[in-house]
C-alpha positions in Angstrom: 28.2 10.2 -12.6 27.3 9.8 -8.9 24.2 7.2 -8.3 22.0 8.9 -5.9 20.8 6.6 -3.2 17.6 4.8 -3.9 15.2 2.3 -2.4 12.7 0.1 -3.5 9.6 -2.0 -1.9 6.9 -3.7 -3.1 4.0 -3.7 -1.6 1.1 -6.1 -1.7 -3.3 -5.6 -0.5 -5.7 -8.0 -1.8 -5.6 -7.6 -5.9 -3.1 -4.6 -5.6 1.0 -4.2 -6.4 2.9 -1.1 -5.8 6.0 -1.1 -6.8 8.0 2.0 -4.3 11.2 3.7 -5.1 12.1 5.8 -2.1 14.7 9.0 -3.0 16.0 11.5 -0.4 14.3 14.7 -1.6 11.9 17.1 -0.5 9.0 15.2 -0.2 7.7 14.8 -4.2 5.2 12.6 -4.1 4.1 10.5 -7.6 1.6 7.8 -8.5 1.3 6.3 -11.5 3.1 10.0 -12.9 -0.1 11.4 -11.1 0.6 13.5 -7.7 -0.7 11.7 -4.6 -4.0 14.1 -4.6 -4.9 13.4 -8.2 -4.6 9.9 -7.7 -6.3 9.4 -4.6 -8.9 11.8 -4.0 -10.4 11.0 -0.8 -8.0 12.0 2.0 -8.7 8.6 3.7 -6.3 6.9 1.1 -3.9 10.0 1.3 -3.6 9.2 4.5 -3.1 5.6 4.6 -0.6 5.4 1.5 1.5 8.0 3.6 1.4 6.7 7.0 4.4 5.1 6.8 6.1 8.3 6.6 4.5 10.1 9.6 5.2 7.1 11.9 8.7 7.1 11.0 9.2 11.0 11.3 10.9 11.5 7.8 7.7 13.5 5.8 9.5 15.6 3.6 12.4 13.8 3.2 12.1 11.4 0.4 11.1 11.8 -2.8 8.5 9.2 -4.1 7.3 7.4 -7.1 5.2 4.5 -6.9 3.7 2.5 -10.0 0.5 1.0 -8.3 -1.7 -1.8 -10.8 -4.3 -4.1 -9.5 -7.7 -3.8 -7.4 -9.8 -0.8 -6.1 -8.0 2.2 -4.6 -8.4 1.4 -1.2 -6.5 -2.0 -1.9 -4.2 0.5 -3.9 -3.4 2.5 -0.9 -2.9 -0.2 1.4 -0.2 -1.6 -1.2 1.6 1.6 -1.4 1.5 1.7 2.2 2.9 -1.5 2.6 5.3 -0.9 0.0 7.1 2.5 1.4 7.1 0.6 5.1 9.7 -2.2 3.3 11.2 0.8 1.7 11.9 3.0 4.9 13.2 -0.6 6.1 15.8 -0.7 3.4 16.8 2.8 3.8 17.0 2.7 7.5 16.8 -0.6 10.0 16.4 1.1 12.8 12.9 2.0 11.9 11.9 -1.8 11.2 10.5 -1.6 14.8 7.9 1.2 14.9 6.9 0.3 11.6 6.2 -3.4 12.4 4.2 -2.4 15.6 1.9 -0.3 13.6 1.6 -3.2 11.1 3.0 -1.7 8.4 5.1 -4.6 7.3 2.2 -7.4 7.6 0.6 -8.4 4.1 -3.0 -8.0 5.2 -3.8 -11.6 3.6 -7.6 -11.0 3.2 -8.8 -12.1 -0.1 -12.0 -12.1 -2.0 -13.1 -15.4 -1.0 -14.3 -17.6 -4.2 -17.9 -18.3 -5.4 -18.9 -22.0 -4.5 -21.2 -24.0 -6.6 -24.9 -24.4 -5.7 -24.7 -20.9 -3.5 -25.4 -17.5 -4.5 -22.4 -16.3 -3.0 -19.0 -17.4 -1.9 -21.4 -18.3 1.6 -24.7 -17.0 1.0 -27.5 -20.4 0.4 -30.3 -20.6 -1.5 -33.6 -19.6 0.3 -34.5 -23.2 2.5 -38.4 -23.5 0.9 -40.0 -26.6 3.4 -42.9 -26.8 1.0 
């Protein structure tokens, strides 16, 4: 039995990890064994989970199936964006450059920044009363 070629990334956006496994094919797209349109219905996070793909030229040619847990869906498509960038990198170096210049292979670090004691929010004070 012949192991067809595969490649994983994970991916990583504020509360979200996809987990990518990249498969030449002809373009078969799964999340969470839910197709990309079921899963993401606004076409904004279509778009950004796929970028990857249209920056690099290959749409069409890889099969994909992503388990995504964690977060909102906009922190969902980020990670599965970020996820099939490193996977593209495995499958081909050549395209580490264009991806990293569109930022496709940064973490985007921002977090949900903790709730301090004594404030309403992580940075939001109680009203100042002089009298």
């Amino acid at each position: 039995m012949s192991q067809i070629a595969q490649y994983r990334g994970t991916g990583k956006r504020k509360t979200s990890v996809a987990r990518v496994i990249l498969r030449p094919g002809d373009g078969a797209t799964w999340v969470n064994g839910r197709t990309l349109e079921e899963y993401f219905p606004r076409s904004v996070w279509q778009t950004i989970a796929v970028s990857p793909l249209k920056v690099a030229g290959v749409e069409g040619q890889y099969d994909l199936r992503v388990r995504v847990h964690g977060g909102g869906l906009t922190g969902q498509a980020g990670a599965v964006r970020h996820g099939i960038a490193r996977a593209l990198v495995e499958a081909n170096p050549e395209l580490r450059v264009p991806l990293k210049r569109e930022g496709f292979l940064t973490r985007d670090a921002r977090q949900v920044e903790r709730k301090k004691a004594g404030l309403h929010k992580a940075r939001k004070a109680p009203q100042f009363s002089k009298r």
